[in-house]
N, C-alpha and C positions, 0 to 999 in steps of 0.2 A: 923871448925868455925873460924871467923876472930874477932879480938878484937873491928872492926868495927861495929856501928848502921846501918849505912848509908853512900851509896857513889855518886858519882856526877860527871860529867865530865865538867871542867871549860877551859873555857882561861884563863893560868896566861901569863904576861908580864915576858918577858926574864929576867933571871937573868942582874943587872944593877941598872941603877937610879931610873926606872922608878918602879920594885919594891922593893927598898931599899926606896923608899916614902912610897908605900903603906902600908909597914910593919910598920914604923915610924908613918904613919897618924893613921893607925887603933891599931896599939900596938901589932900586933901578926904577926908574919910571919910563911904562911901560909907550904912554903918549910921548913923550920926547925922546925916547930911545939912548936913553943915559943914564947911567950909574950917577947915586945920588948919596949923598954921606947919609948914613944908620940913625936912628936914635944915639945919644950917650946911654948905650944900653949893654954890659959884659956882655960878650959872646953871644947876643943878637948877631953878628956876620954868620954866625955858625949855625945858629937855629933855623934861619933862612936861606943856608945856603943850597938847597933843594929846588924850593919854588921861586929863584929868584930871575931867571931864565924867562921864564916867562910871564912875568909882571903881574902888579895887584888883580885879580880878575875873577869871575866865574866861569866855567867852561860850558857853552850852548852845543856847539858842533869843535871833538875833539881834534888833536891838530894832526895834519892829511897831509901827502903830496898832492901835485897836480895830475891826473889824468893823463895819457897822451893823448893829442886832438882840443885840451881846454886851457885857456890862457888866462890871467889874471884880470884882464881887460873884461874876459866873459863872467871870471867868477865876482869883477866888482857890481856888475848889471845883475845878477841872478842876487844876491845879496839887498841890494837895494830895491829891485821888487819886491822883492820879500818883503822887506821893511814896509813897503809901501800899504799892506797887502794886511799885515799884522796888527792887527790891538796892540796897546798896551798893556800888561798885568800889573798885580798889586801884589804884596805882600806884607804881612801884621807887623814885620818888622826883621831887622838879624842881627844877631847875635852869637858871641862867640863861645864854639863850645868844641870839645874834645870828641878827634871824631879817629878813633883806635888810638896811634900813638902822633897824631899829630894834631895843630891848633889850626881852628879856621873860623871865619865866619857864616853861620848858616840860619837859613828862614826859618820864623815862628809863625804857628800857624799850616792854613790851608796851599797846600803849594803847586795843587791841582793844575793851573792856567798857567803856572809856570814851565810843569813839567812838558804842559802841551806846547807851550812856544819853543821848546828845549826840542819835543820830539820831531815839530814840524821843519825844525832850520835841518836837522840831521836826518829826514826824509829828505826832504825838498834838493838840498843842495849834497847827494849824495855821488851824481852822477859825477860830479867834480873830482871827488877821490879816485884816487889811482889804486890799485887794489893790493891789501898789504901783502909783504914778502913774508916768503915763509920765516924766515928770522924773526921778524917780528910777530908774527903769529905765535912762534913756539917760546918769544919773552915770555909775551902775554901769558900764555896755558900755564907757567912755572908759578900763578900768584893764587890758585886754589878757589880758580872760577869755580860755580855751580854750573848745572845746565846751559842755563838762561843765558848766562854770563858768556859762554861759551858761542852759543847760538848766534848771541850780537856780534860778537870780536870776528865770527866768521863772515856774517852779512854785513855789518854795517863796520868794519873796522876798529872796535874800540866795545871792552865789553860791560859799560856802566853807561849805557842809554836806554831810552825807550822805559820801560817798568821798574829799571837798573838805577835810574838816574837820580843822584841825589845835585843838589845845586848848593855851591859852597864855594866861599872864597878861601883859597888857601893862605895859611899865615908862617907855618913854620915846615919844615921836616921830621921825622920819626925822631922822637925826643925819648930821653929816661924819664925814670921819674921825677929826680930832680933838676934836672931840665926842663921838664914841663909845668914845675909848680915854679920856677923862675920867669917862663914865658907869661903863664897867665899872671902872675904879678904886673909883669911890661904891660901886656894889654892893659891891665886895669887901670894904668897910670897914662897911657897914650892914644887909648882910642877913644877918637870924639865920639859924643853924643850923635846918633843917630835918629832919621825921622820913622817915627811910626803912627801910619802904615807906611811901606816904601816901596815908592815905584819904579817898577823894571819898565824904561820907558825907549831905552834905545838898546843899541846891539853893538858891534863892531867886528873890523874883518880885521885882523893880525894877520903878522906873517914873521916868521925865525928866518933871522938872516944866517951867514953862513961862519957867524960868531958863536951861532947857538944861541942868541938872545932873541928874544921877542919885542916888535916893537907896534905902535896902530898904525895901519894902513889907512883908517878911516873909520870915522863914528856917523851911524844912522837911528834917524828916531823913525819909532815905531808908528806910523800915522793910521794903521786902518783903522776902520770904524768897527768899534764891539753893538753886535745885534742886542746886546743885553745877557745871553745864554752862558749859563754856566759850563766853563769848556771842559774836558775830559780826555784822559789819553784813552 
């Protein structure tokens, strides 16, 4: 047994600036598994205190318990095949933008090969999930899923996968209005310069200790060999 609840497979940004903000905007860094002091930024604790749990990232495969019968030792080997197994993707770049009432970073451009690497880690490594409780099921139906939305949360646990999927770093929580034209001011004043195009070139397995924080289990690069073909969900 692992001292983990729950684990997850995320994109985090390379070690560097761009998560040396993240950790700084949201107060936790999610590779050291430590609260880290904020920006001198008002009430940045408060705008982040939603996403701050589970560290600067993007979400590939959302976060699960363990299966009975499958152990963290199995789900580090089924993760690292993958890796193994994977291309890397690219993307034109990201950028932060308002996505309902909260602030995140998300892709410009084509996000195609993204989405497929998103849907293949959430096929692949499904068998791993334990299958959700009715509790969680009936959160979920209270947030005004469509069909689709519904469809996934019932198969696949979680119902913004697969066609559903958008890929995005989160930055703050459900802000007012002026809350949110103070956030994006912070941004403009703290986020580094980013590379474009940018490549999504490794993965990583997390897991929520029994703090409710999220911290890395482990970073893998994505090594397989792209045929050249343009991928598609």
């Amino acid at each position: 047994m692992s001292d983990y609840t729950r684990f997850a497979v995320y994109y985090l940004p390379p070690l560097g600036p761009l998560t040396e903000f993240g950790a700084q905007w949201l107060g936790w860094n999610i590779d050291t598994g430590s609260a880290v002091a904020h920006f001198d930024i008002p009430d940045l604790d408060v705008f982040t205190q939603t996403p701050r749990k589970y560290g600067f990232h993007g979400t590939l495969k959302p976060p699960f318990r363990l299966a009975d019968g499958m152990t963290l030792d199995g789900l580090r080997h089924a993760v690292a095949t993958l890796a193994k197994t994977q291309p890397a993707v690219q993307i034109d770049g990201l950028t932060p933008i308002k996505l309902g009432r909260f602030w995140a970073l998300a892709p410009v451009g084509d996000t195609a090969d993204l989405a497929h690497l998103a849907t293949r880690i959430v096929q692949d490594l499904d068998g791993f999930r334990a299958p959700s409780t009715p509790e969680d099921l009936e959160r979920r139906r209270k947030a005004n899923l469509t069909l689709e939305q519904v469809a996934h949360l019932q198969k696949w646990g979680y119902p913004y996968v697969l066609d559903q999927f958008k890929f995005h770093l989160t930055l703050t929580g459900k802000l007012s209005k002026p809350q949110s034209r103070l956030a994006e001011a912070a941004l403009a004043d703290t986020l580094p310069s980013l590379p474009q195009p940018y490549p999504i070139n490794t993965i990583a397995l997390v897991g929520e200790r029994s703090d409710g924080q999220f911290e890395t289990l482990h970073r893998y690069d994505l090594t397989g060999q792209n045929n050249g073909a343009k991928s598609s969900v």
